[in-house]
N, C-alpha and C positions, 0 to 999 in steps of 0.2 A: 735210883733206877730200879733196885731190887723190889724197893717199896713199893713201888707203882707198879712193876707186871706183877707182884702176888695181890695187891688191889684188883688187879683187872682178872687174875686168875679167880679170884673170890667172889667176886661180879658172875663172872661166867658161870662158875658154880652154882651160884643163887639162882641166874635166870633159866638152870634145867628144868625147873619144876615149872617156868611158866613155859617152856618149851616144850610142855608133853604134847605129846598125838594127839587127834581128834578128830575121830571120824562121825558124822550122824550119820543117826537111828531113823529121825524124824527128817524127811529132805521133801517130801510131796506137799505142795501148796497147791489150796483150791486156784484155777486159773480163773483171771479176771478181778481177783477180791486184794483190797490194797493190806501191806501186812498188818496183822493186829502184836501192837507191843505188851498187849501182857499174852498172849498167845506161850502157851507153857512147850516147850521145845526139851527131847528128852538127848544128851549124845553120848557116847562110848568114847570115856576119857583112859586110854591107855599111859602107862605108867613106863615110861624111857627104860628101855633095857630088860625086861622082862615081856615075855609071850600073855603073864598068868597077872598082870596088875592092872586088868581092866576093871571100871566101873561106871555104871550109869550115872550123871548127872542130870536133874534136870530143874530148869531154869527160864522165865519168861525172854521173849524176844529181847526187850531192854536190858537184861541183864548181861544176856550172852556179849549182846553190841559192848557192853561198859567193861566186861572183861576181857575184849579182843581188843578193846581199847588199850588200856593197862598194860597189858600185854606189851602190845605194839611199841607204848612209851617204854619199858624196861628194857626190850632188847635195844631198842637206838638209844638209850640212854652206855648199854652198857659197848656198845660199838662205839659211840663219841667217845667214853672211857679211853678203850683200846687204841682207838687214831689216836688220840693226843699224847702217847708214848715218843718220847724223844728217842730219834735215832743216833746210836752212833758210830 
């Protein structure tokens, strides 16, 4: 039991860093024009817990998609973790 919630604590830990903020820079798209994927997209990645750990990234349409992708797979990867803790 001990084994498994310092697993899932560990988990948790790892996915802070894919859990940072993110706010864009870049939000104004020409209206009418369908999106372009290599379209280079610039955002303000703030760093969890500090005011002062912000930085510009920046990154094509596809790319951003495949990293919010990843993303998305790591946090439900690491929530299925967490559910599957046996209660007792």
């Amino acid at each position: 039991m001990l084994k498994l919630v310092t697993l899932a604590a560990v988990a948790a830990l790892g996915a802070t860093s894919v859990l940072a903020q993110v706010s864009s820079i870049e939000t104004a798209r020409p209206a009418g024009k369908p999106d372009d994927p290599n379209k280079l997209i610039c955002e303000r990645v703030e760093k969890t817990g500090t005011r002062l750990g912000a930085r510009r990234v920046c990154m094509t349409a596809d790319q951003w998609a495949a990293q919010r992708s990843v993303q998305r797979e790591d946090l439900e990867r690491v929530q299925r973790i967490v559910n599957q803790a046996p209660s007792n």
